[in-house]
C-alpha positions as CSV (number, residue, x, y, z in Angstrom):
1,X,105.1,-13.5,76.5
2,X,103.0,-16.5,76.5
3,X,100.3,-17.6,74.1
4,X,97.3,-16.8,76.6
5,X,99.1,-13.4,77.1
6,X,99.1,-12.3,73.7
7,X,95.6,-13.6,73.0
8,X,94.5,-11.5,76.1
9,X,96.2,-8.2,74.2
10,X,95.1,-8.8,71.0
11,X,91.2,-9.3,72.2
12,X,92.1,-6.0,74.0
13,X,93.7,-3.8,71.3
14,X,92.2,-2.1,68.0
15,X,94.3,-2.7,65.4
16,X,96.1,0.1,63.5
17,X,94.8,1.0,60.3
18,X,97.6,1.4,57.5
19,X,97.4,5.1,57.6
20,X,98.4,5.3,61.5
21,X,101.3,2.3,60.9
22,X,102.3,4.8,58.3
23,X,102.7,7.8,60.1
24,X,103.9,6.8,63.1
25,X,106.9,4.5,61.3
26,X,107.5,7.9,59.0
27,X,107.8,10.1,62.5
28,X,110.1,7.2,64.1
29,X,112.0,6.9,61.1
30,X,112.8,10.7,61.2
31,X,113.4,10.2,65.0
32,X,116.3,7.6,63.9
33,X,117.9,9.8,61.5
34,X,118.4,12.5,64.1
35,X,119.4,10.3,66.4
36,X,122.1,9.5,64.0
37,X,123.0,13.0,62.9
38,X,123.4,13.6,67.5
39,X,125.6,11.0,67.0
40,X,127.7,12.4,63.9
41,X,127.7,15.6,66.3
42,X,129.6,14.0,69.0
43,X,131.7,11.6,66.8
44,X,132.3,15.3,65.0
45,X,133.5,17.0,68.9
46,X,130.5,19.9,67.8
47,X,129.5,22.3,70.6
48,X,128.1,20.6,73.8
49,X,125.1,23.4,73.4
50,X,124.1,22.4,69.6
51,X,124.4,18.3,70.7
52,X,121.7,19.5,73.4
53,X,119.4,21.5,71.6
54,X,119.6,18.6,69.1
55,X,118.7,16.2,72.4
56,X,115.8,18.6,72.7
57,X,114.2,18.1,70.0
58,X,114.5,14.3,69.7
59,X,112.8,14.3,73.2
60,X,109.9,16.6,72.0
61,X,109.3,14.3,68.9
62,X,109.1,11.0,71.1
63,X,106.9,13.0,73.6
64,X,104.7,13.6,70.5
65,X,104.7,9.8,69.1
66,X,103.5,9.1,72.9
67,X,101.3,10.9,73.2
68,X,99.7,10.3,69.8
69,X,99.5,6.6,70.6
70,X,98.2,7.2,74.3
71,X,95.4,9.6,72.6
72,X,94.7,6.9,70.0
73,X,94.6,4.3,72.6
74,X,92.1,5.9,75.0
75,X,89.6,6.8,72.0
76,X,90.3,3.4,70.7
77,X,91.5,0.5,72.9
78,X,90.0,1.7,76.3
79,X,86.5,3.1,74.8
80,X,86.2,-0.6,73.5
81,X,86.8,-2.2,76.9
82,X,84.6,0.3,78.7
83,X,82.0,-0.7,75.8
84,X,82.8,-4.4,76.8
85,X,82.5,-4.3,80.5
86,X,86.1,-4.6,81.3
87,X,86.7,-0.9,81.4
88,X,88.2,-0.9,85.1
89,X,91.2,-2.9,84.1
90,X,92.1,-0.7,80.8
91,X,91.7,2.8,83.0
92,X,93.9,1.0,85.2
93,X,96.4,0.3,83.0
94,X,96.1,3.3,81.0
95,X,96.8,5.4,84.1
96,X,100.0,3.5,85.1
97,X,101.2,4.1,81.2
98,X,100.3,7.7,81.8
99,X,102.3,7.7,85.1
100,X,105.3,5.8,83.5
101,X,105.4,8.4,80.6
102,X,104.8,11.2,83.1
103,X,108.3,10.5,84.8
């Protein structure tokens, strides 16, 4: 990314407060440590069914972290570029991020 690039992005964004950094590092950091305890599962040979259910969840918990951040963004990042006058190009964007996560 260039320097005009990640100008553009930070004019767009609003930043995180400590509080949301918090939380959302504390659920990715619980992600990581099931990740690793799938991992111990397999390294371990443990029942295909349990590694899946295990899968499961770890899916469920990113979905969540998603859609967290999506919900924060529109509230947030798109409401101040609507605010702005730029709102076409952050719906625009949000829907392709909605699309992408959709798959």
């Amino acid at each position: 990314m260039n320097q005009y690039e990640d100008d553009n992005i930070n004019a767009k964004m609003v930043p995180r407060t400590e509080e949301e950094i918090e939380s959302i590092v504390k659920r990715l950091k619980r992600i990581e440590g099931q990740v690793r305890g799938v991992q111990k599962m397999v390294e371990d040979n443990r029942y295909c069914i349990d590694i899946l259910v295990q899968i499961s969840a770890i899916q469920a918990a990113l979905n969540k972290v998603g859609l967290n951040l999506l919900e924060r963004h529109a509230n947030h990042c798109v409401s101040k570029a609507i605010r702005e006058g730029s709102g076409e190009e952050s719906i625009r964007e949000l829907m392709d991020v909605i699309k992408q996560f959709s798959k």
